[in-house]
mmCIF file of the N, C-alpha and C atoms, coordinates in Angstrom:
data_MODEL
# 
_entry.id   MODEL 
# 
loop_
_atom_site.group_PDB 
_atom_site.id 
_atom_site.type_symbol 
_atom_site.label_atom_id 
_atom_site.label_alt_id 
_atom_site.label_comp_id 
_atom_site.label_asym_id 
_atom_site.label_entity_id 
_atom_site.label_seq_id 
_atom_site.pdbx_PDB_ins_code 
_atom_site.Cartn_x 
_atom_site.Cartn_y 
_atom_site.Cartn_z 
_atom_site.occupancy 
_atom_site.B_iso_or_equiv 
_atom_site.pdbx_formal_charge 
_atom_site.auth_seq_id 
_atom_site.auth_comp_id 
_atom_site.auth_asym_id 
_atom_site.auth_atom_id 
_atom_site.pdbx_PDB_model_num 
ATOM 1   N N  . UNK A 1 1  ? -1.311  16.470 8.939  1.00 0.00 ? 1  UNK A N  1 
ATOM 2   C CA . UNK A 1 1  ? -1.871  15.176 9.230  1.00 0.00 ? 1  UNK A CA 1 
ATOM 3   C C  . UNK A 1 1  ? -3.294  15.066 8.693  1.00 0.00 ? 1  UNK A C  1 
ATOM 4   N N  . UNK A 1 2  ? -3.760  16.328 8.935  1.00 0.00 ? 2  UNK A N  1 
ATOM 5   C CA . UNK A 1 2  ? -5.524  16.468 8.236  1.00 0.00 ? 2  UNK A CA 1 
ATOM 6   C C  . UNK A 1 2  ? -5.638  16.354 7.059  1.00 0.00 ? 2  UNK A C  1 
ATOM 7   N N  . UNK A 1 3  ? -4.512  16.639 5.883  1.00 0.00 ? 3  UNK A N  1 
ATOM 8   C CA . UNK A 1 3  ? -4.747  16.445 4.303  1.00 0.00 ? 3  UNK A CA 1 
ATOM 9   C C  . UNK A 1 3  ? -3.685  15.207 4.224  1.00 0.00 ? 3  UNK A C  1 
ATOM 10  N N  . UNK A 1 4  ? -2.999  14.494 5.012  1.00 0.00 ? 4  UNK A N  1 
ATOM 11  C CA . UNK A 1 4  ? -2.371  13.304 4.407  1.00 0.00 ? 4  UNK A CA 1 
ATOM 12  C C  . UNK A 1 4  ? -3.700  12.128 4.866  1.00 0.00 ? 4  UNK A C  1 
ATOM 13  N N  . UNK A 1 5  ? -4.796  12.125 5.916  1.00 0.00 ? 5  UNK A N  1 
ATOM 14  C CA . UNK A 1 5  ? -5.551  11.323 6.295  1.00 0.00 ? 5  UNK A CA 1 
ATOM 15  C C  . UNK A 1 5  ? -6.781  11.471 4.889  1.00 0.00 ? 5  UNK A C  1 
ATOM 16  N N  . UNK A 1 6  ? -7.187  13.052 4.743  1.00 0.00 ? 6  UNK A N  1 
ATOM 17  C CA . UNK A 1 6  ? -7.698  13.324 3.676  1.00 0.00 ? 6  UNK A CA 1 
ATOM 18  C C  . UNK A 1 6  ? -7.454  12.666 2.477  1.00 0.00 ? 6  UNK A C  1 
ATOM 19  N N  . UNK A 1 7  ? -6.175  12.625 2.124  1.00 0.00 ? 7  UNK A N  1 
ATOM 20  C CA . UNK A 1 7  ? -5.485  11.569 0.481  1.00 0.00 ? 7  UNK A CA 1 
ATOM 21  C C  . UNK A 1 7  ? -5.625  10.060 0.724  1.00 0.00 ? 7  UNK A C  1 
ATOM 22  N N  . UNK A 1 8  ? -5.348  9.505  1.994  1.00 0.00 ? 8  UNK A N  1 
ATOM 23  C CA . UNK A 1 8  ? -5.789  8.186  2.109  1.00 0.00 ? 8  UNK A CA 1 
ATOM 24  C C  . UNK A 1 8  ? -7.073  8.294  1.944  1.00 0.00 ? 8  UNK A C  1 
ATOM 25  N N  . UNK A 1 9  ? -7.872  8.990  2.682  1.00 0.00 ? 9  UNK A N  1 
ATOM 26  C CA . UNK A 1 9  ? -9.616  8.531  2.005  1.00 0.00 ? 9  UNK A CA 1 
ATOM 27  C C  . UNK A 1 9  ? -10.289 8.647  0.932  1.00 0.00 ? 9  UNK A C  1 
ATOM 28  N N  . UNK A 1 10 ? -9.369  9.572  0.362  1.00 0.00 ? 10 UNK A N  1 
ATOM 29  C CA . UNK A 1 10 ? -9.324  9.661  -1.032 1.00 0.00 ? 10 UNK A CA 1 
ATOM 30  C C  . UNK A 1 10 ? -9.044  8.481  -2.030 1.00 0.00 ? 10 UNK A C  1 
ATOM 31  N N  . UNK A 1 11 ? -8.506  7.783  -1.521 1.00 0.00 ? 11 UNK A N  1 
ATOM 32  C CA . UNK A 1 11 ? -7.769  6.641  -2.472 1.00 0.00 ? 11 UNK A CA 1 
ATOM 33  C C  . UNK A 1 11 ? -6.564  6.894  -3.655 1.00 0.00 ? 11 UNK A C  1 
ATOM 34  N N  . UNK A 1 12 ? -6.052  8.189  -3.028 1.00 0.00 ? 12 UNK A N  1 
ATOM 35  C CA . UNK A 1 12 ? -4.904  8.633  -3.529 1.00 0.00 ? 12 UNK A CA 1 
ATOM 36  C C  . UNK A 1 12 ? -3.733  7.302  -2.755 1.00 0.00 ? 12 UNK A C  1 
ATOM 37  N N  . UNK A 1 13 ? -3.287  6.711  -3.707 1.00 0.00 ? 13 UNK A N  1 
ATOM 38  C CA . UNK A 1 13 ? -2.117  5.313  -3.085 1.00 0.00 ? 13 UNK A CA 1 
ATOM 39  C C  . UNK A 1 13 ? -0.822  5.676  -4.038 1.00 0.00 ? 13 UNK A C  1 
ATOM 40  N N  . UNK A 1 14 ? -0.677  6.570  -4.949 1.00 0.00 ? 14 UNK A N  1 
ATOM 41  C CA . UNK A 1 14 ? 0.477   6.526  -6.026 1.00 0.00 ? 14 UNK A CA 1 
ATOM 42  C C  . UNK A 1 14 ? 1.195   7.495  -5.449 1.00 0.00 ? 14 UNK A C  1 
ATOM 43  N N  . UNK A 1 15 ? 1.167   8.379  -4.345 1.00 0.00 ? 15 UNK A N  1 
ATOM 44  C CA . UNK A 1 15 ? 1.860   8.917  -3.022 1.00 0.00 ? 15 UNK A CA 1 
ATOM 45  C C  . UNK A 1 15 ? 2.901   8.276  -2.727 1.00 0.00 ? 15 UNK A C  1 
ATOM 46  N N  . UNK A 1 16 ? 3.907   8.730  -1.933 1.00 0.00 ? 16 UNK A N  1 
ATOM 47  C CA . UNK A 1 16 ? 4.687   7.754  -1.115 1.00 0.00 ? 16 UNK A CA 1 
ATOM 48  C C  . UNK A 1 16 ? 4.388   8.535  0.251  1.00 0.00 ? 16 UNK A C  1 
ATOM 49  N N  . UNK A 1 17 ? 3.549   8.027  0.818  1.00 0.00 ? 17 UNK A N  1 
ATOM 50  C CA . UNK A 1 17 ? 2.666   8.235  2.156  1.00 0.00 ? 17 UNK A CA 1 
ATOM 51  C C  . UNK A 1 17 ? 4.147   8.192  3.261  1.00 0.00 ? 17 UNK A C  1 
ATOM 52  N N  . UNK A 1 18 ? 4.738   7.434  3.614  1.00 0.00 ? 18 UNK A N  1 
ATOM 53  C CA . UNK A 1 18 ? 5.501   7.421  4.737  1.00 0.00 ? 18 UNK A CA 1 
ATOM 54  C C  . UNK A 1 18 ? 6.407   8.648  4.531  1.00 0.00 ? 18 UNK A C  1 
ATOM 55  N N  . UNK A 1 19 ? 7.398   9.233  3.388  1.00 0.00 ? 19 UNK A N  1 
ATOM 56  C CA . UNK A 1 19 ? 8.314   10.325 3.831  1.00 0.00 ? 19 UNK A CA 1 
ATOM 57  C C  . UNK A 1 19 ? 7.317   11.886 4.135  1.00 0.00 ? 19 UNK A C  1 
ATOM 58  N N  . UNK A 1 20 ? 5.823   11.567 3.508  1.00 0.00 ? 20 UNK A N  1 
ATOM 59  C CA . UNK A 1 20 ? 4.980   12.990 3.467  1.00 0.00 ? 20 UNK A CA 1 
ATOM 60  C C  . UNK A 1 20 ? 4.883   12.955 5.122  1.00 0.00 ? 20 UNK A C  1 
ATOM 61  N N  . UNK A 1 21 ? 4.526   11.564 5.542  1.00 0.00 ? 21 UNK A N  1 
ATOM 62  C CA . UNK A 1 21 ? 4.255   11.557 6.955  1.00 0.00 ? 21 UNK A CA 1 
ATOM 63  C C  . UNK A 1 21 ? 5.470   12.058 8.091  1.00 0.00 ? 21 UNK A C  1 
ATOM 64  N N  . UNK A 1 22 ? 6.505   11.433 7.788  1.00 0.00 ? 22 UNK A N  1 
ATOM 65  C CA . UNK A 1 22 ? 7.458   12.015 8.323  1.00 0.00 ? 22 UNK A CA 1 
ATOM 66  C C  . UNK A 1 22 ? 7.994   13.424 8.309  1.00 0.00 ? 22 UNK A C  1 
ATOM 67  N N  . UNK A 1 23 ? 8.040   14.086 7.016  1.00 0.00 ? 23 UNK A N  1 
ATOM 68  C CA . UNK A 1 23 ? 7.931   15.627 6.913  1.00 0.00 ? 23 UNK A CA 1 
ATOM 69  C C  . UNK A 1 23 ? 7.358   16.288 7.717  1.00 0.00 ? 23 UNK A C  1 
ATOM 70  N N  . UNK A 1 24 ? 5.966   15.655 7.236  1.00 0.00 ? 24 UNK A N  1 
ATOM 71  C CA . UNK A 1 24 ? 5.111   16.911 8.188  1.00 0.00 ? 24 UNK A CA 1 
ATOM 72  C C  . UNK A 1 24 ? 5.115   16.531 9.646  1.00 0.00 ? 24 UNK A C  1 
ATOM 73  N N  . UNK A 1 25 ? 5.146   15.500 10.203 1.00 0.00 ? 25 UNK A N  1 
ATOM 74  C CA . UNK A 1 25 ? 5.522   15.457 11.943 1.00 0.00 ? 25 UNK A CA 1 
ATOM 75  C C  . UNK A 1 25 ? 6.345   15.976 12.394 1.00 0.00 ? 25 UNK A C  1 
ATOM 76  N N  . UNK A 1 26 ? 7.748   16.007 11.789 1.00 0.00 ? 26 UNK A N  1 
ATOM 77  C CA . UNK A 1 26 ? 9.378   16.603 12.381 1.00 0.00 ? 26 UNK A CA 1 
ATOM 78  C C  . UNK A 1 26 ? 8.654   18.173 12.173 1.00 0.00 ? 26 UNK A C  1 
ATOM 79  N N  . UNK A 1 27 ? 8.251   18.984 11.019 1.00 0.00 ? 27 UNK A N  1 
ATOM 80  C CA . UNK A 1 27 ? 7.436   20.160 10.264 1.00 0.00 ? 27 UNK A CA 1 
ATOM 81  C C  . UNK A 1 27 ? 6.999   20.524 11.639 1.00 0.00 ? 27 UNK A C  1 
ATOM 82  N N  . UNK A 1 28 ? 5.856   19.798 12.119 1.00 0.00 ? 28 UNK A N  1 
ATOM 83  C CA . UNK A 1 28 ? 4.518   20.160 13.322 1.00 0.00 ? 28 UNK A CA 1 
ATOM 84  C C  . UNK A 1 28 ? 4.773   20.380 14.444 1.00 0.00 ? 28 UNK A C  1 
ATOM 85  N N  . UNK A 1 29 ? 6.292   19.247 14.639 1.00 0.00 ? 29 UNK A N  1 
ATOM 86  C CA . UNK A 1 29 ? 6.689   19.491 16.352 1.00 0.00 ? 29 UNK A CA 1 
ATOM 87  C C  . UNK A 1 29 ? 7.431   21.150 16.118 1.00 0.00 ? 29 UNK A C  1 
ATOM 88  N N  . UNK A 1 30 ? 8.718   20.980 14.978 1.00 0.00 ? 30 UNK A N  1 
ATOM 89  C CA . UNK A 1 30 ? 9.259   22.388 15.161 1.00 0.00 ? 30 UNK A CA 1 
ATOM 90  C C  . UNK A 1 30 ? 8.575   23.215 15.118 1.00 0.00 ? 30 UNK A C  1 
ATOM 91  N N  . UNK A 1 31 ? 7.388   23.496 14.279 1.00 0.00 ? 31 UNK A N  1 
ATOM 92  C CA . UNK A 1 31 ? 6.940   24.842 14.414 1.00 0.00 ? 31 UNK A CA 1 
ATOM 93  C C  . UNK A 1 31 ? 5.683   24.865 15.492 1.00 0.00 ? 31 UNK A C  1 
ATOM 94  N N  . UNK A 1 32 ? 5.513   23.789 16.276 1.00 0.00 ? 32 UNK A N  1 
ATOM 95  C CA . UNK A 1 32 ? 4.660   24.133 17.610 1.00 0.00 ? 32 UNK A CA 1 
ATOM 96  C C  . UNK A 1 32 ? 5.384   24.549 18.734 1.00 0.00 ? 32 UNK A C  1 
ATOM 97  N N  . UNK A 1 33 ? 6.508   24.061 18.769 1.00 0.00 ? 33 UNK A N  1 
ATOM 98  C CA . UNK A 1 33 ? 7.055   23.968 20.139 1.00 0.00 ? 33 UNK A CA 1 
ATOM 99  C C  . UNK A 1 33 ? 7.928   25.832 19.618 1.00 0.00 ? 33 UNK A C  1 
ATOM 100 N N  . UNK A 1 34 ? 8.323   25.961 18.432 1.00 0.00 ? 34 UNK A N  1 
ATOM 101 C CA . UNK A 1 34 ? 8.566   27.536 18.389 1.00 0.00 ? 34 UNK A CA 1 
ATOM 102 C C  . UNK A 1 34 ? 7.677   28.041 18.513 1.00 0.00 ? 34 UNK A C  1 
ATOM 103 N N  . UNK A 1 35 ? 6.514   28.242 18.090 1.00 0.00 ? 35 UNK A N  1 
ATOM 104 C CA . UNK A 1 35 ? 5.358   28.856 18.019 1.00 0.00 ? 35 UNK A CA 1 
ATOM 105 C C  . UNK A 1 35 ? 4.911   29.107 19.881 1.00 0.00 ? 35 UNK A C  1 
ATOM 106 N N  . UNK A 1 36 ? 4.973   28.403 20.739 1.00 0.00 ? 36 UNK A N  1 
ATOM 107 C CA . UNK A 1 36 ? 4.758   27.890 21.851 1.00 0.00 ? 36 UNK A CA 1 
ATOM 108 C C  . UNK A 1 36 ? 5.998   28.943 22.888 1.00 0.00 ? 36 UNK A C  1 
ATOM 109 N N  . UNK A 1 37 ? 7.011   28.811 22.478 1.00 0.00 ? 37 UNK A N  1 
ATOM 110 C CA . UNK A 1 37 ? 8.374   29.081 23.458 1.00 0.00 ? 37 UNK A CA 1 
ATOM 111 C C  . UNK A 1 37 ? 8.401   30.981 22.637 1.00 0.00 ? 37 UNK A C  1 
ATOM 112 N N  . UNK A 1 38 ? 8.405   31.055 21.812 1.00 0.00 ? 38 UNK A N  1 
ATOM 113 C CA . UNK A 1 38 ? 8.540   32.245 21.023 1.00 0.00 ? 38 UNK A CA 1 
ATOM 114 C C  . UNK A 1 38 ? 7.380   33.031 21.167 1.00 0.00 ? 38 UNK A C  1 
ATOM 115 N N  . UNK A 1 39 ? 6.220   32.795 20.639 1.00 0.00 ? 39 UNK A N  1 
ATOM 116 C CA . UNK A 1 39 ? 4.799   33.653 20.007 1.00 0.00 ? 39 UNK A CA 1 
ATOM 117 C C  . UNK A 1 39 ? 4.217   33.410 21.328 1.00 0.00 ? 39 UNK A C  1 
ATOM 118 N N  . UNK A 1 40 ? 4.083   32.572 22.188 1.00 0.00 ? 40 UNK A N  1 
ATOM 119 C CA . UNK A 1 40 ? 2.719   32.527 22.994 1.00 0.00 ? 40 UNK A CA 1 
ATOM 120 C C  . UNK A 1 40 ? 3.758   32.527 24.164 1.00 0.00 ? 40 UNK A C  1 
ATOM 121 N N  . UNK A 1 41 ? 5.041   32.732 24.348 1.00 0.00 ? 41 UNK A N  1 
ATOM 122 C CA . UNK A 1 41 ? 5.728   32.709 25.637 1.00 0.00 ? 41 UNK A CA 1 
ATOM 123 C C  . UNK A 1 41 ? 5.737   31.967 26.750 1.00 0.00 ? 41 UNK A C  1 
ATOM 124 N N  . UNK A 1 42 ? 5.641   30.702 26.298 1.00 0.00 ? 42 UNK A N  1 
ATOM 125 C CA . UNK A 1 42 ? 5.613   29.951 27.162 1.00 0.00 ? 42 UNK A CA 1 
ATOM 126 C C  . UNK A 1 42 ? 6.886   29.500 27.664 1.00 0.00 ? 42 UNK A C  1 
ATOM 127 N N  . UNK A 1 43 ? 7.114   28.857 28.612 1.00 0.00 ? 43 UNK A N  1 
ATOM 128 C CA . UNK A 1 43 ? 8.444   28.451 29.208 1.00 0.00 ? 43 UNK A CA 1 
ATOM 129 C C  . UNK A 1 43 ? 8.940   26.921 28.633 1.00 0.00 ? 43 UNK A C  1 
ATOM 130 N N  . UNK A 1 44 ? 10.002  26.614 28.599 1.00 0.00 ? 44 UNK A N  1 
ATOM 131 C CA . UNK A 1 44 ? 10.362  25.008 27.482 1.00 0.00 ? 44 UNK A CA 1 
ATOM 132 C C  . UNK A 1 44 ? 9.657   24.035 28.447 1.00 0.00 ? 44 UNK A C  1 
ATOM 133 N N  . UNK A 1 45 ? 10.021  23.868 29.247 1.00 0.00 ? 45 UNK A N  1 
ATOM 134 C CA . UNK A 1 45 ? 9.319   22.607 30.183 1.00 0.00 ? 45 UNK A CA 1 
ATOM 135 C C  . UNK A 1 45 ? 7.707   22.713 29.508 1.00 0.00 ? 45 UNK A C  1 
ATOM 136 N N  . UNK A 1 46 ? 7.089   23.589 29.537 1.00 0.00 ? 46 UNK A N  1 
ATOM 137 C CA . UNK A 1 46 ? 5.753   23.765 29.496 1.00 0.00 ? 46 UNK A CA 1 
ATOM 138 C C  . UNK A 1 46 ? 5.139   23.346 27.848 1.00 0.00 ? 46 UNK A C  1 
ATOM 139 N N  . UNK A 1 47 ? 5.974   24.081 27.155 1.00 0.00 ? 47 UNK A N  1 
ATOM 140 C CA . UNK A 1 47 ? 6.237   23.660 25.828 1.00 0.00 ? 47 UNK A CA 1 
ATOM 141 C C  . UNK A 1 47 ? 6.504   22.264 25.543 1.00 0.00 ? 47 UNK A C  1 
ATOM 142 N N  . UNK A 1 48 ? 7.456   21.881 25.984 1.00 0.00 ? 48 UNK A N  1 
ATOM 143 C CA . UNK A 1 48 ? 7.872   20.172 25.494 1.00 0.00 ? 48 UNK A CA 1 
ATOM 144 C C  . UNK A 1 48 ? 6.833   19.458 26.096 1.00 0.00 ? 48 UNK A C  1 
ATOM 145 N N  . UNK A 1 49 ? 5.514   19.534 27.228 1.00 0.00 ? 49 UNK A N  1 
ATOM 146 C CA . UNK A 1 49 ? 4.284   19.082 27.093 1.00 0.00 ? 49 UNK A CA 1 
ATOM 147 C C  . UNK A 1 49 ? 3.289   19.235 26.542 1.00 0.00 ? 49 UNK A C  1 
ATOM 148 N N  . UNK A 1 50 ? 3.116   20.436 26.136 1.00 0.00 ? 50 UNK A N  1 
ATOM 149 C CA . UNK A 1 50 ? 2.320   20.941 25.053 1.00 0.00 ? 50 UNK A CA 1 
ATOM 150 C C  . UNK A 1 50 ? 2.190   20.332 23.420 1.00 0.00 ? 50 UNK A C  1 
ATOM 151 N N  . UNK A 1 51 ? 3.200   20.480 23.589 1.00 0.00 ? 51 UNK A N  1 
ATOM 152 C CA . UNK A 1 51 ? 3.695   19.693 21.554 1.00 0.00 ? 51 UNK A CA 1 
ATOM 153 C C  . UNK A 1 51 ? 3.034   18.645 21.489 1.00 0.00 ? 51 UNK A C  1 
ATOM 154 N N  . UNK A 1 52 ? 3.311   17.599 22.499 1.00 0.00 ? 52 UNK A N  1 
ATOM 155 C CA . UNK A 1 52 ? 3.314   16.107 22.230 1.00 0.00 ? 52 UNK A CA 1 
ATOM 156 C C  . UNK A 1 52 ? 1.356   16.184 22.566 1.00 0.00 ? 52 UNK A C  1 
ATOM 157 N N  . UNK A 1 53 ? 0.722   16.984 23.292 1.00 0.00 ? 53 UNK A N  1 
ATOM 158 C CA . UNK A 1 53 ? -0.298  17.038 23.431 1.00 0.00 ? 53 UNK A CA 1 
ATOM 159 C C  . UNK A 1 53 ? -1.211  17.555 22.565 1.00 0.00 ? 53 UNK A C  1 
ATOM 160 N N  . UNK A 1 54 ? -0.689  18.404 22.096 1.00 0.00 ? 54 UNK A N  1 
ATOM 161 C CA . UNK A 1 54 ? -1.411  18.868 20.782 1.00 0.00 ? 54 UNK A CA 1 
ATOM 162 C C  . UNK A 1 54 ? -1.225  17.791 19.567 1.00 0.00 ? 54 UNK A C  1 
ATOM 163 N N  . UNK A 1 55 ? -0.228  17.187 19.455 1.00 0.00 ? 55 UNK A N  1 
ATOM 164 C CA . UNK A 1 55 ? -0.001  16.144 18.057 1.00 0.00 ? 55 UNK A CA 1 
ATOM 165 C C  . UNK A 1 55 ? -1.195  15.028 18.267 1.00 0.00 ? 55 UNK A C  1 
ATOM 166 N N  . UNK A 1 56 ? -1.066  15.295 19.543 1.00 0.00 ? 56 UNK A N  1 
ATOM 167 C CA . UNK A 1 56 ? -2.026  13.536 19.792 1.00 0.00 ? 56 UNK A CA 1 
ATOM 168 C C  . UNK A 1 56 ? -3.083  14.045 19.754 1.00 0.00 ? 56 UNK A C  1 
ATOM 169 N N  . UNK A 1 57 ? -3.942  15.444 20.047 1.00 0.00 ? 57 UNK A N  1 
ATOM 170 C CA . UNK A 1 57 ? -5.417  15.523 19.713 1.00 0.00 ? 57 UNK A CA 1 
ATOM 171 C C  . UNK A 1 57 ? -5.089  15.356 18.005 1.00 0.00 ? 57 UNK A C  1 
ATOM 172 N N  . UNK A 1 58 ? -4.591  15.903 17.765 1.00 0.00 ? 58 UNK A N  1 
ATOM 173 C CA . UNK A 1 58 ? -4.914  15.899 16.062 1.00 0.00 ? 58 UNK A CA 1 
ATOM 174 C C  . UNK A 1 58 ? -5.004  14.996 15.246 1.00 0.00 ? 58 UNK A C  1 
ATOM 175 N N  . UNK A 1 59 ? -3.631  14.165 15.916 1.00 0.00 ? 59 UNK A N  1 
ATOM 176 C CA . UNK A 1 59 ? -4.004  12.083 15.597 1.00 0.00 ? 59 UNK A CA 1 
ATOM 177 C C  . UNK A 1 59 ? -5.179  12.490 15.317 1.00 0.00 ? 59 UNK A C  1 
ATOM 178 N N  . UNK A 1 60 ? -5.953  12.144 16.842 1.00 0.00 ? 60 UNK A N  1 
ATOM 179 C CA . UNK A 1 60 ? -7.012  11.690 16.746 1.00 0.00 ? 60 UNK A CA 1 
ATOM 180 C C  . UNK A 1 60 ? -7.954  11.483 16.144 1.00 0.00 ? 60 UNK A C  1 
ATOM 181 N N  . UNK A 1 61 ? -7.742  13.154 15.833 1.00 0.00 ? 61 UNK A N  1 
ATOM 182 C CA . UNK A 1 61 ? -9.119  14.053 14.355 1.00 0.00 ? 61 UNK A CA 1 
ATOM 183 C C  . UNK A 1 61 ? -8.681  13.438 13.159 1.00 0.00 ? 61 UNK A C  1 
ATOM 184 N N  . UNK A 1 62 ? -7.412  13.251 12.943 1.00 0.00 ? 62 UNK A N  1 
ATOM 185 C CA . UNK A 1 62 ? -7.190  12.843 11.804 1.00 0.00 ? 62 UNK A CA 1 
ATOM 186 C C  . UNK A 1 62 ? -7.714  10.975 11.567 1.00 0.00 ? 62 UNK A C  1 
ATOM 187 N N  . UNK A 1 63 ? -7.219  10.508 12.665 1.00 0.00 ? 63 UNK A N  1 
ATOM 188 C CA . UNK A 1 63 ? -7.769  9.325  12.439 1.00 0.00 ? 63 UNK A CA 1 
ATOM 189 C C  . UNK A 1 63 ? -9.362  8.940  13.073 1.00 0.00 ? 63 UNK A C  1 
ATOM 190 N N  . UNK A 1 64 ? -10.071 10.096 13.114 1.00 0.00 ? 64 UNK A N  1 
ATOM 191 C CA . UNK A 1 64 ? -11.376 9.893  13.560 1.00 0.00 ? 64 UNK A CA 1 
ATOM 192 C C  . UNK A 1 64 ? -11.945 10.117 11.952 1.00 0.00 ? 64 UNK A C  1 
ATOM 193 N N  . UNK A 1 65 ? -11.259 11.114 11.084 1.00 0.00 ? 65 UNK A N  1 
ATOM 194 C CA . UNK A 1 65 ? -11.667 11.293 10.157 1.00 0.00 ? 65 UNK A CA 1 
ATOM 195 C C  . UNK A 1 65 ? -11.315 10.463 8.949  1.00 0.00 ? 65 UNK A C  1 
ATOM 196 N N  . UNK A 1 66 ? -10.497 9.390  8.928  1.00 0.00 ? 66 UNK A N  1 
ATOM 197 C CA . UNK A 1 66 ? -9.879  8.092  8.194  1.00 0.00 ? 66 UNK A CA 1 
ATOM 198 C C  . UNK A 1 66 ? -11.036 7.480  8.438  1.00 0.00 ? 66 UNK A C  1 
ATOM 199 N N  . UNK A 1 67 ? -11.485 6.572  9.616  1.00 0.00 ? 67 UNK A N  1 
ATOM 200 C CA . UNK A 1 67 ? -12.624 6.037  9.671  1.00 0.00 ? 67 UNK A CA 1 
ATOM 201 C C  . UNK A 1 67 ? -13.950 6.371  9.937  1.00 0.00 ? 67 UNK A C  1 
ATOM 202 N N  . UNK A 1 68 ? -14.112 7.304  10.109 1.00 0.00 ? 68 UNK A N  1 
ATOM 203 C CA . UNK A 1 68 ? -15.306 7.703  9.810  1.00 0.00 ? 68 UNK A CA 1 
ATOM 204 C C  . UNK A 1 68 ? -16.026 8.578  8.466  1.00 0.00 ? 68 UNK A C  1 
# 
């Protein structure tokens, strides 16, 4: 999300921005929520809140870093 916000501020537009976006989200949840249940042992309940919480700080950064 940090180098597709990066290419928009770039004024990179000859992209096709929506399937990169979609890649890497489906990409971010699977390998957090493995990363999460597997590597750091967490339990799934705990995990399937985690994911969605971590995506949304990163939004953020990412779109703190679009406009600013």
């Amino acid at each position: 999300m940090l180098v597709l916000s990066a290419l928009m501020r770039a004024g990179i537009v000859g992209l096709p921005i929506l399937p990169l976006v979609l890649f890497a989200s489906c990409y971010s949840i699977v390998i957090l929520y493995v990363g999460c249940t597997q590597l750091s042992n967490i339990v799934e309940p705990y995990a399937m809140l985690t994911v969605p919480l971590t995506l949304l700080a990163s939004g953020q950064v990412a779109v703190w870093m679009l406009f600013h």
